[in-house]
MARKE-910540 format. One line per 8 residues: number of its first residue (from 1); for each residue x, y, z of N, C-alpha, C. Coordinates in steps of 0.2 Angstrom, whole numbers. Example, Ala and Ser with C-alpha at 12.3 -4.5 7.8 and 13.67 -1.06 7.14 Angstrom:
1 = 66,-28,39,62,-22,39,66,-16,39  64,-11,35,68,-5,36,64,0,39
This chain:
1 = 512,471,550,507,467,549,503,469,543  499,465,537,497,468,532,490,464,535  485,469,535,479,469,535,472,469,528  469,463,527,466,464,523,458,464,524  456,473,526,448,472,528,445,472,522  439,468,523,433,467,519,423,467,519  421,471,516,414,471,516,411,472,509  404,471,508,401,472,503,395,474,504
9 = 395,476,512,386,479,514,389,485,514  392,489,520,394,492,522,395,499,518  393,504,522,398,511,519,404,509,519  408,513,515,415,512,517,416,519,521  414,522,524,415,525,526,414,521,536  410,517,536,406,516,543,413,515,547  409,519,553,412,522,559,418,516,563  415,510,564,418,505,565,421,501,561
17 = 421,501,554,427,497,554,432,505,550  429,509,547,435,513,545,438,518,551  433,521,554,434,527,559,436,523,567  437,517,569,439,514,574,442,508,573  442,504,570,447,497,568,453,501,564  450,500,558,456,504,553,458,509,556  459,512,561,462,519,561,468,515,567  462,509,571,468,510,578,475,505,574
25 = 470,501,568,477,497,567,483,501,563  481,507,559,487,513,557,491,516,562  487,518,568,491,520,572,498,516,576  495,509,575,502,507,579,504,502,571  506,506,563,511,506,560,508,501,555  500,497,555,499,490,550,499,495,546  501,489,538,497,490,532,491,489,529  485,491,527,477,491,528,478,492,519
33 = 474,487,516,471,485,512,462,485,512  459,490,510,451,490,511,449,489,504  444,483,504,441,478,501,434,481,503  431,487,500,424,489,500,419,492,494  411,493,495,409,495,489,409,504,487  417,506,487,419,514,487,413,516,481  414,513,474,409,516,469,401,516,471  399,510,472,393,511,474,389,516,479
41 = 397,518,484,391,521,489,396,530,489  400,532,481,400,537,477,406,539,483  411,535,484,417,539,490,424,535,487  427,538,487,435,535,488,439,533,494  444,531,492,448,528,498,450,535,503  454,533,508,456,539,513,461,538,510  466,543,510,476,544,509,478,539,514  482,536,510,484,530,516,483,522,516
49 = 476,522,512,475,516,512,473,515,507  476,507,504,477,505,497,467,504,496  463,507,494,457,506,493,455,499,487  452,496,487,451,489,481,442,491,481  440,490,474,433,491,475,428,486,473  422,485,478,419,477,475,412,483,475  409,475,470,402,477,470,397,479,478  392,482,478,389,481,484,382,475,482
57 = 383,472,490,377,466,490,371,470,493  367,471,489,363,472,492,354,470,489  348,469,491,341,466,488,343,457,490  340,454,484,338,447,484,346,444,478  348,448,476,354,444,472,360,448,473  362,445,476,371,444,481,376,441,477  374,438,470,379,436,468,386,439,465  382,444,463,389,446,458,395,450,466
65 = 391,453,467,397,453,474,400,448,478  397,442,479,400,435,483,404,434,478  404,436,469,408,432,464,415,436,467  414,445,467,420,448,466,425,444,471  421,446,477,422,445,486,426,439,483  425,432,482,427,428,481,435,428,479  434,430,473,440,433,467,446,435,472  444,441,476,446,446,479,449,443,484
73 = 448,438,490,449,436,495,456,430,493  455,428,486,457,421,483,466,423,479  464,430,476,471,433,475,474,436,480  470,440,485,474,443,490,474,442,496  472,437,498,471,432,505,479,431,506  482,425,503,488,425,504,493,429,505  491,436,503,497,440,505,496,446,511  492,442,516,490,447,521,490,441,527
81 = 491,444,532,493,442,536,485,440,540  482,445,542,474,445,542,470,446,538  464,442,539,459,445,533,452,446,538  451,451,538,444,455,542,440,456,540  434,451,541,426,451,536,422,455,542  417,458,537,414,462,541,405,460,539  402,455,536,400,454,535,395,446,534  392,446,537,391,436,536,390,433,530
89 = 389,439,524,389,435,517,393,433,516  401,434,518,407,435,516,408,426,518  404,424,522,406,415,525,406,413,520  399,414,514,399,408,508,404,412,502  408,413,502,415,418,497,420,414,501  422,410,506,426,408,511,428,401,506  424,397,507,426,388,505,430,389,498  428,393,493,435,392,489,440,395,488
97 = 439,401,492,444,405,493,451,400,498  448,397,503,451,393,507,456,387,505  451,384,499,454,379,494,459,380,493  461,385,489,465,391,484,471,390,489  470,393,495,475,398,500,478,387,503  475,383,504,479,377,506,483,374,502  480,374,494,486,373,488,491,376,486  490,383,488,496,388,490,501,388,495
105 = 500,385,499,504,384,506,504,387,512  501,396,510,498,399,515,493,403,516  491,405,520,483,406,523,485,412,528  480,417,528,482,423,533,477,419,540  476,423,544,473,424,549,466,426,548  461,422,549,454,422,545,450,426,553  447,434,552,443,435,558,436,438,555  431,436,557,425,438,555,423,443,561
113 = 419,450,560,417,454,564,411,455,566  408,450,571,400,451,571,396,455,574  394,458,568,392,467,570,386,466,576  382,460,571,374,461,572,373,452,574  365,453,576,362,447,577,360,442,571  362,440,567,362,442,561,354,436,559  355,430,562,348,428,560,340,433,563  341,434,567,337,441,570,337,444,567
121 = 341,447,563,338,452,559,337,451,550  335,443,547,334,444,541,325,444,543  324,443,551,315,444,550,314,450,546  320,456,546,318,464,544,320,465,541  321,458,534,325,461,527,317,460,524  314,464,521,309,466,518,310,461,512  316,461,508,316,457,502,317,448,503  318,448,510,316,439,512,310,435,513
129 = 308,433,508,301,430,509,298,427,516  293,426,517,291,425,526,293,418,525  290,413,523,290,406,519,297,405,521  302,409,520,311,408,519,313,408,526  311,413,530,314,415,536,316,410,540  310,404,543,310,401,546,319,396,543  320,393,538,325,389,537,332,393,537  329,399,534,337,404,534,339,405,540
137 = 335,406,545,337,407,554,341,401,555  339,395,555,343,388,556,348,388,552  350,390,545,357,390,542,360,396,543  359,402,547,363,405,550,365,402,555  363,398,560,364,396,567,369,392,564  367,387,561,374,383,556,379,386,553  377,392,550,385,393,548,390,397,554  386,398,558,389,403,564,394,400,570
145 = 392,391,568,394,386,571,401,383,570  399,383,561,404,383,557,410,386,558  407,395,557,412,398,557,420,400,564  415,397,568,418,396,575,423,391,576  424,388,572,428,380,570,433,382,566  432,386,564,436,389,557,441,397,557  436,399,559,438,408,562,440,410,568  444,415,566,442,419,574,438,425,574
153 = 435,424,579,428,431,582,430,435,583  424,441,583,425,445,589,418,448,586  415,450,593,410,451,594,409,460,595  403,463,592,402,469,593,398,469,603  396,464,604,391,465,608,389,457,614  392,458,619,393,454,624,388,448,623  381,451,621,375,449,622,377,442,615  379,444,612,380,439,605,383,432,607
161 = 388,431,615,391,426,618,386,418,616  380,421,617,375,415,617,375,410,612  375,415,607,375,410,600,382,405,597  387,407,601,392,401,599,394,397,606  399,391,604,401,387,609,406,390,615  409,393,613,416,396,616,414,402,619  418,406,621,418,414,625,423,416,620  421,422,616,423,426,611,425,432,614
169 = 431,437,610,432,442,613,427,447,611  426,453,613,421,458,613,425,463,612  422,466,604,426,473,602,419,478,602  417,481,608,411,485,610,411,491,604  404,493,602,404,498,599,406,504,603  409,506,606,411,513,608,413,519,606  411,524,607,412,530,604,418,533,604  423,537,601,428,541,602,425,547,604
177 = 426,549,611,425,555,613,430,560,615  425,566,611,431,570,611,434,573,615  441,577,616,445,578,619,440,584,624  441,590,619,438,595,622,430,596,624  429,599,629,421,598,633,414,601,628  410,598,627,403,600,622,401,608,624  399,609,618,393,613,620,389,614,623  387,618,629,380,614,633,374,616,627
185 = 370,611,630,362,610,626,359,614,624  356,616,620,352,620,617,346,618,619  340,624,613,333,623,615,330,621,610  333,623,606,329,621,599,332,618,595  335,610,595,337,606,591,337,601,591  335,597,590,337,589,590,341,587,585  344,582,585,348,576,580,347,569,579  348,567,575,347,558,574,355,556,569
193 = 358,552,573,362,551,568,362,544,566  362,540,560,362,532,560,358,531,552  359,527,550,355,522,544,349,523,548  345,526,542,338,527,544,333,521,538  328,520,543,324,513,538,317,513,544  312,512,542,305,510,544,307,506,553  311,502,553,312,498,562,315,504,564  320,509,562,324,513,567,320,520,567
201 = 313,518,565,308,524,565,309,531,563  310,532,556,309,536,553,303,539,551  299,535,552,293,539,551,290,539,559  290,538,562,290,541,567,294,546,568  300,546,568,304,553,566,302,559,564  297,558,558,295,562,555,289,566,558  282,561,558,277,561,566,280,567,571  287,563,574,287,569,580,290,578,576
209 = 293,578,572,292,583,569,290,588,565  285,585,565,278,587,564,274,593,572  274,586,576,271,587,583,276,595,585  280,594,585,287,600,588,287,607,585  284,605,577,283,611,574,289,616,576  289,622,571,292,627,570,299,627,576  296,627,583,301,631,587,307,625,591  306,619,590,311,613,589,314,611,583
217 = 319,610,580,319,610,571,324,604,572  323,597,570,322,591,570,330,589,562  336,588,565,340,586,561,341,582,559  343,578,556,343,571,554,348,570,548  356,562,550,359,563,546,361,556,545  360,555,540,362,547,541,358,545,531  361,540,529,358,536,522,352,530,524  348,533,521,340,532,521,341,524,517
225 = 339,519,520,334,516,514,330,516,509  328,513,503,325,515,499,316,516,500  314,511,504,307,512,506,306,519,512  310,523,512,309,528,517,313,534,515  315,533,509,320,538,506,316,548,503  309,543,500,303,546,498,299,552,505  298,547,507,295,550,514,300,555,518  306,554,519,312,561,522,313,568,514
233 = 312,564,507,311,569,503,307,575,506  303,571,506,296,576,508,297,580,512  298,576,518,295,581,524,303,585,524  310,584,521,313,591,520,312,595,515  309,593,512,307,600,506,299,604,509  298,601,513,290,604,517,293,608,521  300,607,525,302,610,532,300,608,539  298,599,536,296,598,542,302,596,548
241 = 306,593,543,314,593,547,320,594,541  325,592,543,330,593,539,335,587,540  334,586,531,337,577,531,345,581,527  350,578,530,357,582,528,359,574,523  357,569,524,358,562,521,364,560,523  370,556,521,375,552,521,378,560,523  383,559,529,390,566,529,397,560,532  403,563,530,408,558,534,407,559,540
249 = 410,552,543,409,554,550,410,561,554  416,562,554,419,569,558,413,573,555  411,575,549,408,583,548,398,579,553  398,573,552,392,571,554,392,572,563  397,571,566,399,570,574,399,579,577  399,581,572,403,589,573,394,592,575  388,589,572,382,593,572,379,589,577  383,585,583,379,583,588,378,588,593
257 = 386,592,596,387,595,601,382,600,600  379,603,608,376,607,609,367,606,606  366,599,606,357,600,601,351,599,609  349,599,610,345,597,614,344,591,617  344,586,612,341,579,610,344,575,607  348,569,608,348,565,603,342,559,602  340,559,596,337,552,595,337,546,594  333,542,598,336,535,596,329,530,595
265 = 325,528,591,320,529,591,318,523,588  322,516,588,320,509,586,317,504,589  314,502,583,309,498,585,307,492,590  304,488,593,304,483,597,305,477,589  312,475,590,314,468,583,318,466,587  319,457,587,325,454,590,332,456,590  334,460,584,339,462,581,341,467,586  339,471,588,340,476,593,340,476,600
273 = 336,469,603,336,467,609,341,466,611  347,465,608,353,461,611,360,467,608  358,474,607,361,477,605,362,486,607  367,488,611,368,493,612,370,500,607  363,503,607,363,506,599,369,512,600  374,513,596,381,519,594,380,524,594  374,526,593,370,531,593,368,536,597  368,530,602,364,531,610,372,532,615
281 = 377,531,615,385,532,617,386,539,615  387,537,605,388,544,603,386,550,605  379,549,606,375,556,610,379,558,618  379,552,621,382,553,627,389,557,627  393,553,621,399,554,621,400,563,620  395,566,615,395,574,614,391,577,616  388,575,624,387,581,629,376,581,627  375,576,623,371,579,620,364,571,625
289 = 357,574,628,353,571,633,350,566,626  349,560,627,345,554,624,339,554,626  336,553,620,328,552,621,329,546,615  328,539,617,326,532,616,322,527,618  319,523,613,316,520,616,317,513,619  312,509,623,315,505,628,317,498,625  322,499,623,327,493,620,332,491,625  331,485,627,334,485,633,340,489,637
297 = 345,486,629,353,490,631,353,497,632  349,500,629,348,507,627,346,509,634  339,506,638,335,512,640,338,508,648  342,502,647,347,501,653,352,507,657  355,511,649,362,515,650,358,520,653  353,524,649,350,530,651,346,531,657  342,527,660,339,524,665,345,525,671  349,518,669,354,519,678,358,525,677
305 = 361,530,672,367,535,674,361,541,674  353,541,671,351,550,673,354,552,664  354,551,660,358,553,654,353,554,649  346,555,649,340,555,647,334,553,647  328,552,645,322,549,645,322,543,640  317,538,643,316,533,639,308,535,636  305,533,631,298,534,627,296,528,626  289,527,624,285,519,623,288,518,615
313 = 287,513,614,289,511,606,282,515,602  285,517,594,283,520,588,276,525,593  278,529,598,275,533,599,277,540,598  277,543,592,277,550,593,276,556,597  271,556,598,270,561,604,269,559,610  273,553,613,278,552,618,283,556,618  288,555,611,295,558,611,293,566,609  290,568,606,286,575,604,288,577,613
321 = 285,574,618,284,579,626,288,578,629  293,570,627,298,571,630,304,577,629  303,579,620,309,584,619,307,589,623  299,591,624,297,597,626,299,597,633  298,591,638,301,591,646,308,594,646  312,591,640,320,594,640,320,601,640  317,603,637,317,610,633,314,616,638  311,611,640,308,616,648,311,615,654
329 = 316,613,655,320,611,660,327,610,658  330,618,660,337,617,658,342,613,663  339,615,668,343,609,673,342,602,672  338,601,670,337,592,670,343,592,663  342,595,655,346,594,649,353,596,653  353,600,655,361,601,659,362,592,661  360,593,667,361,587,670,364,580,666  356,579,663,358,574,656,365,572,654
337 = 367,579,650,372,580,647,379,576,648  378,582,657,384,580,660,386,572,663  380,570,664,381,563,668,383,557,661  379,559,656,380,555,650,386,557,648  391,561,645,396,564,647,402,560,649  398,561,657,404,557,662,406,549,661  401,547,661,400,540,659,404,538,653  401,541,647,406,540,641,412,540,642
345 = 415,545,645,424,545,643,427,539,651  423,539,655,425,535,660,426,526,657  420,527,654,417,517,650,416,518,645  415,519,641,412,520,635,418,522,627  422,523,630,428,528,626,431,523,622  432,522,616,434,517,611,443,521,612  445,525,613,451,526,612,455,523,618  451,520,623,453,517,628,454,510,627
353 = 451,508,623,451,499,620,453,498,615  454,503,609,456,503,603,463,498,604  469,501,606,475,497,607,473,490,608  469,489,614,468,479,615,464,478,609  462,482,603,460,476,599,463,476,593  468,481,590,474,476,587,478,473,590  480,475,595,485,470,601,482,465,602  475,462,600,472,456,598,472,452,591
361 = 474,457,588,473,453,580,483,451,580  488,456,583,492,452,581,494,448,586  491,446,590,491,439,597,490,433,592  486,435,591,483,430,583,488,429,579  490,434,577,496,431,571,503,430,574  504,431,577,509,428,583,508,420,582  502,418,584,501,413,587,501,408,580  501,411,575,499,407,569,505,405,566
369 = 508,411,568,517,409,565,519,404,569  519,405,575,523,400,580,519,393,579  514,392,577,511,385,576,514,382,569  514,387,562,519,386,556,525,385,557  529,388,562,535,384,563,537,379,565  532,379,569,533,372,574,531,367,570  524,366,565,525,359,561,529,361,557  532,366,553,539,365,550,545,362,551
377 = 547,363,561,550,360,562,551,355,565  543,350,565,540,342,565,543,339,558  542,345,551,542,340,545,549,342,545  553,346,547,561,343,545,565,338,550  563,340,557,564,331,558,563,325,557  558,325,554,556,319,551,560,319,544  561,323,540,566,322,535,571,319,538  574,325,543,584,322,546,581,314,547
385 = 576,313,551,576,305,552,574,301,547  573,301,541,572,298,537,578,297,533  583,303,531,589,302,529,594,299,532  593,298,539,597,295,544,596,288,543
C-alpha cells in the first residue's frame, strides 16, 4: 500500500504522525510518502521515507502553502492508495485537487486525522481577529460536516464524537512505552515536554521556577511560540530553568526518566477540555509523577489511578508546592510513578493499537477496490448487453 501523509502545520518530526502512524505503517511493509514543512522547521526526511517539501502555514496568510498543498495532493494524489491529512487547512487544498483525480479516473482513499478541536481552538489563534471568530466557528462546523460526506475520519480523541453525524474510529494519542523499567524519581528535577505558547503556560512555567529556585532545576523541551519565545530566552540565560528547545522525539523522551515531575500546566480553553494531553501519558508512560492542571481528561487519569497531583489553573505557587509535596515524600513520588506506569503499559501503550490502525487504513482500501470493481463490472455488463 502506497501511503501519502500530508501536513503543513506540523513538525515533521511530530510524535503522532511520524513516531506512531508513519512507523506503524512501515512496520507491516507500506510505502510512506511525507508531504511536510522539512525546510521550515530546519530537518530532513528519515532514511526510508521519500520526504516532499511544502511551505509551512503558518500566521494570517496560508496561501502560498494551500497553493503548494494543492499542487502536491493534485500530482500525487492519484498514485497513492491513501492520502492522510493531518490538518484542517488541508479541506480547502481538497476540491481541486479532487476535480483533477475524477478527470483522471482515479482517486486514493481520502482520510483526514483530527488531531484537535479545531473550531475551539481558532479562539487561541492570536492572529484571528475577535470580530472573525464567531463566523469562522460555524464554517468549521460546516466544513467538518462536509468532510464527513466525503472522507474518512479518525479521531485523536473520543470526546471529538460529538461534532459529526456518524461514530468515527478513534486513534487515541498514546504513548509508546518503553520496554525496559524507568528510573525511579529523583528530587531535584522537573520536565515539560510539548509546544510551549501563553495557553500551555509557560509563563507560568517560568513563575514556578522561579518559586523552586536553585535546589529543583526546571527542564523544559519543546518549540516555543513566538510570543513566548523572548521570555524562555531569558529566563535560560538567567538560570532560572533550562529551555533545551525543539530535540527529536527519542533524544527528547530519554530526558523524562527519573525527573521528579512532569508538567502539564494548560490553561482552562475549550480546546483542552475535550483533550487528553500526550504529555500527561508520556510522563506516565516513563515512570515519571504528573503535576497538571484540572483539564478534565488530564486530572480525570491522575486523580482515579494515584499517578500525581492536580494544581488550580495559572497558579504557580500551587504547582511551586505541589513539586515541593513530591520532593518531600519519597514514597508518595515512588508510588506515583509506579501506578502511572502500570496504567500506561496496561491502557495507554500505543504499541498495542498501532497495528488496528493501519489494519484500519487498509480495511479502507480493501473496501475502495472492491466497490471499483464492482462498478467496473456493472459497466462491462452493460456493454456485453448493449452488444447483444
Amino acid at each position: 500500500m502506497r501511503v501519502l501523509v500530508v501536513t503543513i502545520v506540523h513538525h515533521p518530526e511530530d510524535a503522532r504522525i511520524l513516531h506512531r502512524q508513519i512507523a506503524a505503517l512501515r512496520e507491516r511493509g507500506h510505502q510512506i510518502e511525507y508531504a511536510a514543512p522539512f525546510t521550515a522547521y530546519g530537518v530532513t526526511p528519515r532514511p526510508g521515507i521519500e520526504g516532499l517539501d511544502l511551505p509551512r502555514a503558518t500566521g494570517r496568510d496560508r496561501r502560498a502553502a494551500l497553493r503548494a498543498a494543492r499542487k502536491l495532493l493534485t500530482e500525487r494524489g492519484p498514485e497513492a492508495d491513501v492520502v492522510l491529512l493531518h490538518d484542517p487547512e488541508l479541506l480547502l487544498a481538497l476540491p481541486g485537487a479532487m476535480r483533477h483525480w475524477r478527470r483522471g479516473g482515479r482517486a486514493p482513499v481520502m482520510v483526514w486525522d483530527v488531531h484537535e478541536d479545531t473550531a475551539a481552538a481558532l479562539v487561541m489563534k492570536r492572529w484571528v481577529p475577535g470580530v472573525l471568530r464567531p463566523p469562522l466557528r460555524l464554517g468549521v462546523r460546516a466544513a467538518e460536516r462536509l468532510a464527513e460526506r466525503y472522507l474518512r475520519l479518525l479521531l485523536a480523541e473520543d470526546a471529538y464524537q460529538a461534532r459529526f453525524r456518524h461514530v468515527q474510529p478513534v486513534v487515541p494519542n498514546f504513548a509508546t512505552v518503553p520496554p525496559l523499567p524507568p528510573e525511579p524519581p529523583c528530587d531535584d528535577r522537573v520536565v515539560y515536554l510539548g509546544r510551549l505558547s501563553r495557553a500551555r503556560g509557560v509563563l507560568d512555567m517560568i513563575e514556578t521556577a522561579r518559586l523552586l529556585g536553585p535546589a529543583v532545576r526546571v527542564e523544559v523541551i519543546g518549540e516555543a511560540n513566538p510570543d513566548v519565545r523572548d521570555a524562555l530566552t531569558e529566563a535560560d540565560r538567567e538560570g532560572v530553568l533550562r529551555w533545551y528547545g525543539f530535540l527529536p522525539n527519542n533524544r527528547a523522551l530519554a530526558k523524562l526518566s527519573g525527573a521528579l515531575a512532569g508538567l502539564s500546566l494548560l490553561h482552562d480553553q475549550p480546546n483542552y477540555r475535550h483533550s487528553r494531553p500526550t504529555k500527561v501519558v508520556e510522563y506516565m508512560a516513563h515512570g515519571v509523577p504528573v503535576v497538571t492542571t484540572p483539564t478534565p481528561l488530564a486530572s480525570e487519569l491522575v486523580e482515579r489511578h494515584g499517578c500525581g497531583l492536580v494544581v488550580p489553573y495559572e497558579d504557580p505557587a500551587a504547582v511551586a508546592e505541589a513539586v515541593r509535596r513530591l520532593r518531600a515524600d519519597p514514597e508518595l513520588r515512588a508510588r506515583a510513578a509506579r501506578q502511572g506506569r502500570e496504567v500506561a503499559v496496561a491502557g495507554l501503550n500505543w504499541q498495542v493499537r498501532s497495528a488496528e490502525f493501519a489494519a484500519l487504513l487498509e480495511r479502507w482500501v480493501k473496501e475502495a477496490n472492491a466497490g471499483m470493481h464492482a462498478a467496473s463490472g456493472s459497466a462491462h455488463k452493460s456493454d456485453a448487453a448493449l452488444v447483444g
